[in-house]
C-alpha positions as CSV (number, residue, x, y, z in Angstrom):
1,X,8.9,-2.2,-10.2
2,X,6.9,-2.3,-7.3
3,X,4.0,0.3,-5.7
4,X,3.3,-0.5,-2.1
5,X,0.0,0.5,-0.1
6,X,0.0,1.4,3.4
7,X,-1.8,-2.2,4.2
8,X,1.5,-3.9,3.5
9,X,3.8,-1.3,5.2
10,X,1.5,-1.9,8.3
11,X,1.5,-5.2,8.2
12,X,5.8,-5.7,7.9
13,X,5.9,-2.9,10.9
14,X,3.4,-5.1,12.9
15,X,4.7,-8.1,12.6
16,X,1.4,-9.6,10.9
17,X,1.2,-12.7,8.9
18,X,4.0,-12.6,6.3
19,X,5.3,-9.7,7.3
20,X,8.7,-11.1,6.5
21,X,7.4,-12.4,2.8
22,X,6.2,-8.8,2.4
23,X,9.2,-7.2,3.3
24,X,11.8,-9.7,1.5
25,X,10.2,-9.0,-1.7
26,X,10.2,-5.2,-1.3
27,X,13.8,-5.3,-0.3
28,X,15.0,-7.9,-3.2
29,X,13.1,-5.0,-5.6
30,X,15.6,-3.9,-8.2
31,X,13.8,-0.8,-8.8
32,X,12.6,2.3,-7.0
33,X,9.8,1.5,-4.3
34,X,7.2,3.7,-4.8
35,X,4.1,4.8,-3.3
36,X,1.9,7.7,-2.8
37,X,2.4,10.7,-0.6
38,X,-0.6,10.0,1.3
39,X,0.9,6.5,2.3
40,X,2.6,8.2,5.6
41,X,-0.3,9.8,6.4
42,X,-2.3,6.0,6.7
43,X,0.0,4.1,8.2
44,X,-0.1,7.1,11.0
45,X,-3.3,6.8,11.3
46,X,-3.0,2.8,11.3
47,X,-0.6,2.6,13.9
48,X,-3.1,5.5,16.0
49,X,-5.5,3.0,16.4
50,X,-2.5,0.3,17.2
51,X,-1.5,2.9,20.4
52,X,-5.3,3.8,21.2
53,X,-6.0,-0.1,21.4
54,X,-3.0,-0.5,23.6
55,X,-1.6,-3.2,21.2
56,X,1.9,-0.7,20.3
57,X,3.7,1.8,22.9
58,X,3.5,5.7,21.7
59,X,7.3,5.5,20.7
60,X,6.6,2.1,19.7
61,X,4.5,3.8,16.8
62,X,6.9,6.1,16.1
63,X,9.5,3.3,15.4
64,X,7.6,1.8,12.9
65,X,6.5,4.9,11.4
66,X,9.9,5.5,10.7
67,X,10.4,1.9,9.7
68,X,7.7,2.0,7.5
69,X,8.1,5.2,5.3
70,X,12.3,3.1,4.8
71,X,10.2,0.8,2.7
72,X,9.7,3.2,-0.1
73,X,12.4,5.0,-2.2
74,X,9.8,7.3,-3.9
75,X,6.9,9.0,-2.5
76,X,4.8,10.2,-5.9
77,X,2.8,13.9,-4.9
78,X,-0.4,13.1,-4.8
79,X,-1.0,16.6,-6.6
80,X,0.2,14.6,-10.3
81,X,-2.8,12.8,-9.6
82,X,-5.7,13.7,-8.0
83,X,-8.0,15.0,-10.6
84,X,-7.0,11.8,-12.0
85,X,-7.7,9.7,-9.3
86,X,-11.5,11.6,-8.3
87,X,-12.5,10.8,-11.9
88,X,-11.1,7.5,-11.9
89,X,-12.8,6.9,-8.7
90,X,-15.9,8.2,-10.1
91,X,-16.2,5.8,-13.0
92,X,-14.9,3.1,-11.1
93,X,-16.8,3.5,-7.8
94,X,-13.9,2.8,-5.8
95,X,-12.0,5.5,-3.0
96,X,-9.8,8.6,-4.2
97,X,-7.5,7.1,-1.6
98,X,-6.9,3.6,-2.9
99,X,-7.2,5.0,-6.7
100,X,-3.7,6.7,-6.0
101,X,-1.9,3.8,-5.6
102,X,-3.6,2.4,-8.8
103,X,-2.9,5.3,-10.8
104,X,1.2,5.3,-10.1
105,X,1.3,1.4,-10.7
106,X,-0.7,2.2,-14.0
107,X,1.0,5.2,-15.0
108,X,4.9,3.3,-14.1
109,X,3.5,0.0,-15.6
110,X,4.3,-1.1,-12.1
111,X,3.1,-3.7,-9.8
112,X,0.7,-3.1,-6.9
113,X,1.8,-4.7,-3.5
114,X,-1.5,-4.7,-1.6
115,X,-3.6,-6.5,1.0
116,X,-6.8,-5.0,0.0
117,X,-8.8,-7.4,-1.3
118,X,-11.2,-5.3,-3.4
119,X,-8.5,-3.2,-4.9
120,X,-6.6,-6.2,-6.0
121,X,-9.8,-7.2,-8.1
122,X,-10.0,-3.7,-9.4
123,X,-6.9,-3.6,-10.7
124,X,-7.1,-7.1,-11.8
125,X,-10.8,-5.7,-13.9
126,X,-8.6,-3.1,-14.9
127,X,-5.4,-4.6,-16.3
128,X,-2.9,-3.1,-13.4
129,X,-0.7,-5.4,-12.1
130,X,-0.4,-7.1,-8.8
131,X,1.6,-8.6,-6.8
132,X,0.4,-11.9,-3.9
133,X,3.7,-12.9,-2.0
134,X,1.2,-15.2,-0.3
135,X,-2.5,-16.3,-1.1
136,X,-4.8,-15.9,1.7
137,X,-8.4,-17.8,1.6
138,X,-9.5,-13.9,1.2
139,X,-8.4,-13.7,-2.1
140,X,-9.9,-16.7,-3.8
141,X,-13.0,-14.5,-4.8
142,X,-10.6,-12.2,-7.1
């Protein structure tokens, strides 16, 4: 089972390095695609600053918006775990934001498909699972 994080439905919807790696494993997933409820909210705001630095078209955006939110066949309410996640975050000193898709990985016994280098090394302190379709210099600190 995979979770996914707005950093890799960006990147497949941008075209950015391994997009198509990214989005072969999420489609040759046998299980529900999850992620949070917040994740559609990001990736708007991602692909924003994608229009406001003139590197997409508005309805660009709005295509891979759409394309984007496809990715995932489950979006978990963030309501099931926000208390959760502002301890969590808390003890861990890490963001509310990034602690939701760590907290429906952990709670499914899923894996987390990230890009976010410090998240992956949380979850790897942590014993939550991840997932690297391709290893980028980047992640040889983790």
């Amino acid at each position: 089972m995979l979770v996914l994080d707005a950093s890799i439905a960006v990147a497949v919807v941008t075209g950015q390095s391994h997009a198509d790696a990214y989005r072969s494993a999420i489609e040759q997933c046998v299980t529900p695609v999850r992620s949070s409820a917040l994740m559609p909210i990001e990736v708007a705001n991602a692909l924003r600053r994608y229009v406001q630095t003139k590197q997409m078209t508005p309805e660009a955006a709005q295509m891979a918006y759409a394309t984007a939110l496809s990715l995932v066949d489950e979006f978990v309410d963030i309501r099931r775990d926000a208390a959760e996640a502002l301890s969590e975050s808390i003890r861990l000193q890490h963001s509310v934001y990034d602690l939701l898709y760590f907290l429906i990985a952990r709670h499914y016994g899923a894996s987390l498909l990230t890009l976010d280098a410090r998240l992956m090394k949380l979850c790897d302190r942590e014993g939550v699972s991840t997932t690297i379709i391709y290893k980028d210099p980047v992640f040889d600190t983790i």
